[in-house]
N, C-alpha and C positions, 0 to 999 in steps of 0.2 A: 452387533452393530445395529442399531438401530433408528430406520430413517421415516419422515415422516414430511410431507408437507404442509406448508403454511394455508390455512383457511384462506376463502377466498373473501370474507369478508374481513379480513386482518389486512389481504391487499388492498380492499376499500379504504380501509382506512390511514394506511401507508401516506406521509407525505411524497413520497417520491413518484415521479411519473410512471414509471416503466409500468410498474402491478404486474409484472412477470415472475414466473414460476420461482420460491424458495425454497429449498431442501433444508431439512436440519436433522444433523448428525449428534445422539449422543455421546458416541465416540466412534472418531475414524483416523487413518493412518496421516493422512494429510487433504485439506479443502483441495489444493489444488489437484490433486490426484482426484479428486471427485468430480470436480469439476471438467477435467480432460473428460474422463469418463461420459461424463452427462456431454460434453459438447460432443464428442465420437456418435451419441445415439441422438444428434439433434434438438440438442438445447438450443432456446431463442438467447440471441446477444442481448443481454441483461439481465438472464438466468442468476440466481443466486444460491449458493452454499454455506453453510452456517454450522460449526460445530461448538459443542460444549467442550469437546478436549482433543486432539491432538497427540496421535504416540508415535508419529515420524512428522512433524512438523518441521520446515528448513527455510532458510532466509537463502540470502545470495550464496554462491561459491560452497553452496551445498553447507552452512552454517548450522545448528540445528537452534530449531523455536521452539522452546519452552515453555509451557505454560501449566499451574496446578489446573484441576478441572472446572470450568465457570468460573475463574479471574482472568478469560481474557475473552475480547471480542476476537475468534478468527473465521472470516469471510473468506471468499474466493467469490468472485465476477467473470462469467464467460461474455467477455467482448469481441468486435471486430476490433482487426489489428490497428495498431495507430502509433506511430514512432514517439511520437511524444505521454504515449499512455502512463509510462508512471511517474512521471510529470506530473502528469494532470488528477491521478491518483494521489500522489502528495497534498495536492492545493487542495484537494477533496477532503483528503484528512485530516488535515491542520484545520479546515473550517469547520469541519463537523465536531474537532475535539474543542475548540478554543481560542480564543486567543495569545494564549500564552504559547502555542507550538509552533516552533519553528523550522525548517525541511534543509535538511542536509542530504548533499550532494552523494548520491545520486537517490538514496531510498528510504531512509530515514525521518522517523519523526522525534523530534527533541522538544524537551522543557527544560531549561535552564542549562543545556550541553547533555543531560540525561536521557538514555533511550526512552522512548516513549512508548513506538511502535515500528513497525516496517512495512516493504513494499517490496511483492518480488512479480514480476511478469515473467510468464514465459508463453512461448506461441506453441501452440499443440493443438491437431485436430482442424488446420484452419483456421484456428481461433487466437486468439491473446485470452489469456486466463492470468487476472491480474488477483492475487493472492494478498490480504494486509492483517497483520495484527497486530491489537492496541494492548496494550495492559489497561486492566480497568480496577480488582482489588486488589491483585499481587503484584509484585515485580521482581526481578534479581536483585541482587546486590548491586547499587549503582545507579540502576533504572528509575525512572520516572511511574508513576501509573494514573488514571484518569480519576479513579473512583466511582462511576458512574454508572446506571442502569445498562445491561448490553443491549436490551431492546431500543432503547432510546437513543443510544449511541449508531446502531444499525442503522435505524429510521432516518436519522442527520445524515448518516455516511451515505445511505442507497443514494440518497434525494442530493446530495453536493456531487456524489460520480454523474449521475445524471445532468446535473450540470455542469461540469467541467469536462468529461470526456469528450465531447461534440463539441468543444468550444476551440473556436480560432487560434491558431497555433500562437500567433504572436500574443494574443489576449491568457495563454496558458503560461509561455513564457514571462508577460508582465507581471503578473500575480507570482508567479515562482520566486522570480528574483525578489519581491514585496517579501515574502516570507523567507527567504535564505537566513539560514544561520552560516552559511559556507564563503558566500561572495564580500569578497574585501576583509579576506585575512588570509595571512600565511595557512599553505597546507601542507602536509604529505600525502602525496598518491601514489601507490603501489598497483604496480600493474604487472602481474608474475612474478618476477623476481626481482622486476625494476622500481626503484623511488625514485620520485621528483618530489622537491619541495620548492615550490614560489609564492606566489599573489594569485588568492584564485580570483581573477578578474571581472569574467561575465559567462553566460550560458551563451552556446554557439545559436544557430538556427534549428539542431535536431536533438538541441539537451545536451550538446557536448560542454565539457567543463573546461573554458581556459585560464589555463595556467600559467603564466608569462609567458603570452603567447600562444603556447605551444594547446592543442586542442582534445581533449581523452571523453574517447567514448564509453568506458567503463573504466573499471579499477577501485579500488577502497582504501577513500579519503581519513585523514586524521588532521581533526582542527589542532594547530601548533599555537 
């Protein structure tokens, strides 16, 4: 495994504010396992992790992410915590991928109903360690992919978290529901063993998805 960090004149030239420490992995078991790590030993909040490959990569509900080696961007970001983080980590993605992407409820990035990418937060160490990955030359069967440089894609993504994570909850929310592919269609949401299928309506005040009426703080949505 082999780690190395980014010059610091690469961070000069970074559009993103932060110009905080980047790691990159030519292969490790998962960013965000790396990323706990680094924030355990005193990562600054905007710390960055970068691998080429991934060989225990996982989405929500313990899903595993897939990817051949260099066709995907996978990052991990050590943040302070923030209830609306992967929220706000969506909006961040979808600007930095496109216009064409659209953000399903609760982590996903889509083009055309196609996976794109993801988004998994988890809190550890203190921290929120907000994990994403885009497909960029490959994809599964089904998926979406970007095509596009990983540096250049990094460079849009640091520089949109950077915008978007510190930004006013309702100014997060307004821009979310802008890019929904979720809100104002029938869904199914599964939550353990339970389904609901309604109207997904509107996002709550903390990212909750309602559903006629009724309001889920988590679960895995299927646009019907």
């Amino acid at each position: 495994m082999t780690v190395y960090d980014i010059s610091q004149e690469a961070l000069e030239m970074a559009t993103w504010r932060w110009a905080k420490p980047v790691k990159f992995y030519e292969v490790t078991d998962s960013t965000n396992d790396r990323a706990v790590e680094w924030a355990r030993a005193g990562a600054k909040s905007g710390s960055i992790v970068v691998a080429d490959h991934q060989t225990a990569g996982r989405g929500r509900l313990d899903r595993r992410w897939e990817a051949p080696p260099g066709t995907a961007l996978l990052v991990s970001f050590v943040l302070e915590r923030n209830p609306l983080l992967s929220l706000a980590a969506g909006v961040a993605a979808a600007q930095a991928c496109g216009p064409s992407v659209r953000l399903k409820w609760p982590n996903d990035l889509l083009v055309d109903e196609r996976k794109l990418g993801g988004i998994l937060v988890e809190t550890k160490a203190d921290r929120a360690i907000c994990g994403i990955g885009i497909n960029l030359t490959s994809a599964p069967e089904g998926a979406a992919m970007l095509d596009q440089p990983r540096d250049a894609v990094l460079d849009r993504l640091a520089a949109a978290m950077d915008e978007w994570v510190g930004a006013p909850p309702e100014q997060i929310l307004k821009r979310w529901r802008e890019l929904s592919a979720t809100l104002g269609r029938r869904v199914r949401i599964d939550v353990g063993s339970k389904s609901t299928e309604g109207l997904a309506e509107d996002l709550g005040p903390k990212g909750e998805l309602i559903v006629d009426g009724f309001a889920f703080v988590a679960g895995s949505v299927t646009h019907l």
